[in-house]
C-alpha positions in Angstrom: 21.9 91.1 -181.0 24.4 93.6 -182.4 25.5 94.4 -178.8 26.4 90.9 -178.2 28.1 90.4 -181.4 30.9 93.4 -181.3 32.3 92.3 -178.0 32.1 88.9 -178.7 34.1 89.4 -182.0 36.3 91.8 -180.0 37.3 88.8 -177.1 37.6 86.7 -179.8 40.7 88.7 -181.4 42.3 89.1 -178.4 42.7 85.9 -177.3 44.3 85.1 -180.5 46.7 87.5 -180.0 49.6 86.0 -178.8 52.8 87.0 -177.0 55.8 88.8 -178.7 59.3 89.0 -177.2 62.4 89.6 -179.5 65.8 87.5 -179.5 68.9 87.1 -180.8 69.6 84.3 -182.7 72.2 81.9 -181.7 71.4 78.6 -183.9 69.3 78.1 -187.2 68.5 74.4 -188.8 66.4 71.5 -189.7 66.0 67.8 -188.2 65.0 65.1 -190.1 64.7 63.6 -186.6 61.6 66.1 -185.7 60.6 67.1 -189.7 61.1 70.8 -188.4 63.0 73.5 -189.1 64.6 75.6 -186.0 65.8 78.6 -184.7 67.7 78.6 -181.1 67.8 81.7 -179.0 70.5 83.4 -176.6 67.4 84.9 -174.6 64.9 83.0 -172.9 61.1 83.2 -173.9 59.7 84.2 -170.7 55.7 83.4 -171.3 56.1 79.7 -172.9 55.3 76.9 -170.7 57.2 74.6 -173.5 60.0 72.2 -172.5 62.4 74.4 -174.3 62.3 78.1 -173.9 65.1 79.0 -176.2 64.5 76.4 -179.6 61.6 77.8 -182.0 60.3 75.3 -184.0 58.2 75.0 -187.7 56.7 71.4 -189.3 59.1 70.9 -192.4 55.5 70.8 -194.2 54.3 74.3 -193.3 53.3 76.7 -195.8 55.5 79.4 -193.8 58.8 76.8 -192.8 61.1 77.9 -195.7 60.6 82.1 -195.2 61.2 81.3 -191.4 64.2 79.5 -192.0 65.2 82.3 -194.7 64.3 85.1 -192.9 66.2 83.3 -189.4 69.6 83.1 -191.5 69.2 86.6 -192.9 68.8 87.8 -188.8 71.9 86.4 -188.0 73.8 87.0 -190.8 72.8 90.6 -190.7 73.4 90.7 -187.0 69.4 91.5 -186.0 66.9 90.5 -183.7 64.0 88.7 -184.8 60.6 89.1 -183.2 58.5 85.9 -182.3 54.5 85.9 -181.5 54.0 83.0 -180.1 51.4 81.1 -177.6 52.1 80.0 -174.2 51.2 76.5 -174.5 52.0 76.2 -178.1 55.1 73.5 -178.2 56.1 71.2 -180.6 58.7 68.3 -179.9 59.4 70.5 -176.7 60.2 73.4 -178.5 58.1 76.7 -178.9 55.5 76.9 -182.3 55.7 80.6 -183.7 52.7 82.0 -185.1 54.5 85.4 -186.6 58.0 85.9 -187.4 59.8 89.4 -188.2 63.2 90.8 -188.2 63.6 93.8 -186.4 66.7 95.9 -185.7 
């Protein structure tokens, strides 16, 4: 049973891994109209099967919305990248639903 366990543990974990790509941020808000707050991209997210390949979108009620939208504004105020984990078919009101968020430089 212990053989069966590991690599069942170990598939497990990878298929919640995600896809990462970094991008410049061109736009940052919230809508009223979609209860989210946003990020738009100059690059294109190249694994998303979403509607819209450049808007990232939170739920205004997510535990995580308000460092996302911090921690977008600080990225382009600062003039660096932030890097986006994200699933392929993960899409909310067309745009793309991040599951990690980081600056990077």
């Amino acid at each position: 049973m212990k053989r069966l366990t590991l690599p069942l543990i170990f598939l497990s974990s990878l298929s919640f891994a995600g896809i990462e790509e970094t991008f410049t941020i061109k736009n940052v808000g919230a809508s009223n109209n979609t209860n989210t707050v946003f990020i738009d991209t100059v690059e294109q997210a190249t694994g998303s099967s979403c509607t819209n390949t450049v808007h990232f979108k939170l739920p205004l009620d997510d535990k995580l919305a308000g460092k996302f939208y911090s921690a977008a504004l600080m990225a382009k105020a600062s003039g660096q990248k932030i890097a986006l984990t994200y699933e392929p078919n993960a899409c909310i009101s067309g745009g793309i639903l991040p599951t990690v968020f980081k600056i990077v430089q």
